[in-house]
N, C-alpha and C positions, 0 to 999 in steps of 0.2 A: 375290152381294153386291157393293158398289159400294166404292171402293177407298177411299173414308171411313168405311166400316163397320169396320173390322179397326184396331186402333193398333196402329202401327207396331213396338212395343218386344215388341208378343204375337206381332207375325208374326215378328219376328227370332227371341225365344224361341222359337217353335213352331218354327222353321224350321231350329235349332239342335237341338235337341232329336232332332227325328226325322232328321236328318241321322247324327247321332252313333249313334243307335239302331239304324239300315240296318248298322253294323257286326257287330252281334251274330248277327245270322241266320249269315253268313260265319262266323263262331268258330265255331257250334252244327254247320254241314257239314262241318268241319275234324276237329270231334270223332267227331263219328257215322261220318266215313271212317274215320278212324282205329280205332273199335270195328268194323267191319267187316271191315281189315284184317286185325285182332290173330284176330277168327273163323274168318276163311278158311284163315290161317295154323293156327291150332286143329285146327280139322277137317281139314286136310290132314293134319297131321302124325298125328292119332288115325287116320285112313282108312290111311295108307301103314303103321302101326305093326301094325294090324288085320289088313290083308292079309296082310303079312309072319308075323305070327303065327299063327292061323288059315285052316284051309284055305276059299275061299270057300264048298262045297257041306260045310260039316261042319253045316247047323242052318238050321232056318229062324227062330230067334233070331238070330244074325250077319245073317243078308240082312235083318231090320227091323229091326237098327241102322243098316247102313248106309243103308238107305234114308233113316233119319232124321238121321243124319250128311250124306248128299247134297242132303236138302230145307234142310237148316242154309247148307249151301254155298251153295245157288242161292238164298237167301235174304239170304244178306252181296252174293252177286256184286250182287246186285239194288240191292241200298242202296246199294252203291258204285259203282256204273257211272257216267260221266259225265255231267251234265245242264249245260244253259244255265241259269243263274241271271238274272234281269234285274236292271241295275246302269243306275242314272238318277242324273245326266241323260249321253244322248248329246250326244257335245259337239259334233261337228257338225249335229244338230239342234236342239241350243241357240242355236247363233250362228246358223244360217241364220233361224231362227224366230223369239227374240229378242231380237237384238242390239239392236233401235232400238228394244224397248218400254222400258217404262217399269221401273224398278227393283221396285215392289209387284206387279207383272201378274206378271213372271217369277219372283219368289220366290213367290207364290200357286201358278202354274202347278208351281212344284217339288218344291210342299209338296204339291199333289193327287198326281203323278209320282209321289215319295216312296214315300206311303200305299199306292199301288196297286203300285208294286215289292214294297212288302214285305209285302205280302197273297197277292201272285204267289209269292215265293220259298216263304214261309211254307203254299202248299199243298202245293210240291215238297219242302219238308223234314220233312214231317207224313210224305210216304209213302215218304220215306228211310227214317223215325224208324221206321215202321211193320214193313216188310222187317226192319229191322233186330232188332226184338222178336220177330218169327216166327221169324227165325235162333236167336234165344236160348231161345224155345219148345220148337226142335228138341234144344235140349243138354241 
């Protein structure tokens, strides 16, 4: 579209909008680390409580819990491990790219950016979210 197509008060709104909106994905990772942690922590401390208590060869009941305690575990580690998140716009690829356009080209360009940031993150936090429910499966 041509840069008369768009009025100018819808692209500020829009542009507004989804700007404000790229924060929420960031909250939703914060949270899901954080249930991951509180897991890890869980199952650790039920695993060390276990062993301590129980001999490990007293039952092959005890060795498929723990199994299913350890699949709990590798399933937190999983959701919490560190990922790159993508966060637009790079700012020095903003001003190199640009500085001399026109005010509407660059807020179009960051609003496309935008959208596609947070379609990127939003796959990576789908199979955060994912790991993280298989952890809770295992308890």
């Amino acid at each position: 579209m041509t840069e008369g197509e768009y009025p100018k008060k819808t692209l500020e709104l829009v542009y507004g909008e989804i700007k404000d909106a790229l924060n929420n994905p960031f909250q939703s990772i914060e949270n899901l680390d954080t249930k991951a942690s509180v897991i890890i922590g869980f199952v650790g401390v039920i695993i060390g409580i276990s062993l301590n208590l129980y001999p490990p060869s007293s039952s092959y009941l005890f060795g498929s819990y723990m199994t299913v305690f350890l699949l709990s575990f590798f399933f937190s580690f999983s959701a919490y491990k560190t990922e790159r998140y993508r966060s637009d716009p790079e700012p020095r690829k903003l001003t190199e790219k640009y500085l001399r356009e026109r005010d509407y080209t660059v807020k179009k360009q960051l609003i496309d950016n935008f959208i596609q940031s947070h379609e990127d993150n939003k796959k990576r936090i789908d199979k955060k979210a994912r790991y993280l429910n298989h952890s809770f499966y295992c308890l």
